[in-house]
C-alpha positions, 0 to 999 in steps of 0.5 A: 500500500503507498505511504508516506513517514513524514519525519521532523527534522532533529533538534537544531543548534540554537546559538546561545542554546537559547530557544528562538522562533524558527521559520526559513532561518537555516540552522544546522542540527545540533549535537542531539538533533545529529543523534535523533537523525541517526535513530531515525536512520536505525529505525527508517533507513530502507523503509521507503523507496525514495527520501525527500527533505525540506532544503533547510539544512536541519531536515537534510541532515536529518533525511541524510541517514534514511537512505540515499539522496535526499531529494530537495523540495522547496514546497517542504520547507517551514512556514515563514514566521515573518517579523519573528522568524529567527528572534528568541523568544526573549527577543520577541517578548520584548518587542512585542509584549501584547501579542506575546502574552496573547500567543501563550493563550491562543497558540495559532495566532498569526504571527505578523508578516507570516506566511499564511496558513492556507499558502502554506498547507498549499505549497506543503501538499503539493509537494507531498503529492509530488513525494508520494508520485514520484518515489513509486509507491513510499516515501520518507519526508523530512520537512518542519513543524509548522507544515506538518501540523498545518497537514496533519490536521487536513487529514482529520488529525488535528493540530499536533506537533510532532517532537523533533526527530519524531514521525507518523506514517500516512497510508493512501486509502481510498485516494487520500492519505491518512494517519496509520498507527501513533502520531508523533513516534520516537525511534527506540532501537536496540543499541547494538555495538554498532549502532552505540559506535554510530551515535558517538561519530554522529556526535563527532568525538574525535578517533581517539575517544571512540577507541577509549569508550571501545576500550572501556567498554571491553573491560567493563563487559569482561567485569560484568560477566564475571560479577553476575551483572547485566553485561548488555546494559553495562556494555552499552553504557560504557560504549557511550560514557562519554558520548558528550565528551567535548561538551561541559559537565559531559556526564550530566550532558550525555546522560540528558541526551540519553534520557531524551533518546528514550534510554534511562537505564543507560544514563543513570550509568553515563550521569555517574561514571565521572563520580561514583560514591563507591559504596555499592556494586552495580553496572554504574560501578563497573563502568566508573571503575573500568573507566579508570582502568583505561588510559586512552586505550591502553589498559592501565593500573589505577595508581597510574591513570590517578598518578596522569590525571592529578598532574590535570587539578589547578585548583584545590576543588579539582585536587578534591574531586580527583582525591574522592574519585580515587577514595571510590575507586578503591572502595569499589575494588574492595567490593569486587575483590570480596566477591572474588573477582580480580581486577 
């Protein structure tokens, strides 16, 4: 039967990190939006025949990983949000105080200088119409919010707004597309090695560090085995430890950008794996432990890998941090070593 995934585009990367009114102004993914494309990819690549994308570069960034192409269709792109279009909402609410407080009551509210609603949903159709036409029977559209909303609710939905890097797949029934299954749905596929490999190059961490989580990873996996833990979920995790690297307070960091793809279990242990009490045995206790028993990728002893990383503290509270850190390394060798373990 011919359908359609109509996908939104990943989280885009808001200068500043601060939220602003997105209409034509083109900005790239940001370091989320590029994980929810390549979920996207793991759960939709090979799902249709032909993929097609607004050409605003977060929704060909995030058609890149479903299959080859895209094809470019300006009719996809996003409502134009006139006067605000590319304003933060700091911004916005300065300038126009009134209509600002009257937008968070009536939500559709035209925005001044918009594009209308009717050229809008127009445009939009039409070239999902040329979509459906000219992929030979699926397509996978990536296009915006505003758009997607304005048709869903063409077709009897009502106005929903999807989360970025969300989809809902439109099947052709009696001549018209209608909603099939769950509107708005997020990837949740099962994290093989390659796909955890996958999220961290999308997340750009340089070669060496994709080597250190591999490296982790094996040591964590072998200890996990031999204590009786959950060896999947262990491995997994210190597969992306440090998947948010480059980024400040990157435990904390990736462990929200693992909770918002939809992977709880594996962000409590990425939060901790800088700081762990040592006070139990677990999988987060593992992954911290053998996180310090790799160097790079090198295998290493604890009084080595601390002996590197003091030469690192500048200050008193980065001496102190360090000093805690290796107190619960120790604390969980000892609890390893008493299930008759050896590191």
């Amino acid at each position: 039967m011919p359908s359609i995934y109509l996908i939104r585009h990943g989280k885009p990367d808001f200068p500043g990190g601060a939220r602003m009114c997105l209409g034509r102004t083109d900005l790239p993914l940001g370091a989320l939006g590029r994980l929810q494309a390549a979920m996207l990819g793991f759960e939709l690549r090979g799902a249709a025949e032909a993929v097609y994308s607004s050409p605003l570069s977060r929704a060909v960034q995030t058609a890149a990983p479903l299959g080859s192409g895209p094809e470019v269709l300006d009719g996809l792109t996003e409502q134009y949000a006139g006067e605000w279009d590319g304003l933060t909402f700091d911004e916005i609410r300065a300038r126009w105080p009134e209509l600002y407080a009257r937008h968070g009551i009536e939500k559709y509210l035209p925005m001044p200088g918009a594009e209308p609603d009717e050229s809008a949903l127009s445009r939009f159709s039409a070239a999902v119409a040329t979509a459906l036409a000219a992929s030979g029977g699926s397509a996978a559209v990536v296009a915006h919010s505003s758009v997607i909303r304005l048709y869903l609710n063409s077709l009897g939905a009502g106005m929903i707004k999807l989360p970025y890097g969300s989809y809902v797949r439109l099947e052709l029934e009696g001549g018209r597309l209608a909603v099939s299954g769950e509107i708005g749905v997020l990837p949740h596929p099962e994290l093989t090695d390659a796909r955890c490999i996958a999220l961290l190059e999308a997340a750009r961490l340089p070669e060496n560090t994709v080597r250190h989580c591999a490296a982790v990873a094996e040591k964590a996996t072998e200890l996990a085995d031999r204590l009786g833990l959950d060896t999947a979920l262990t491995r997994r995790a210190a597969l992306l430890h440090d998947i948010a690297r480059p980024e400040p307070k990157h435990p904390e960091t990736g462990a929200g950008w693992l909770r918002e793809l939809g992977y709880p279990e594996i962000a409590d242990i990425v939060r901790l794996h800088h700081d762990h009490t040592g006070d139990t045995l677990d999988e987060a206790a593992v992954v911290f432990i053998a996180d310090k028993l790799v160097q790079g990728d090198r295998a290493v002893t604890l009084d080595e890998r601390f002996a590197a990383s003091a030469q690192k503290c500048k200050t008193p509270e980065q001496l102190a941090h360090h000093q805690a850190r290796r107190l619960a390394s120790e604390k969980i060798v000892k609890l390893i070593e008493e299930r008759g373990v050896e590191i």
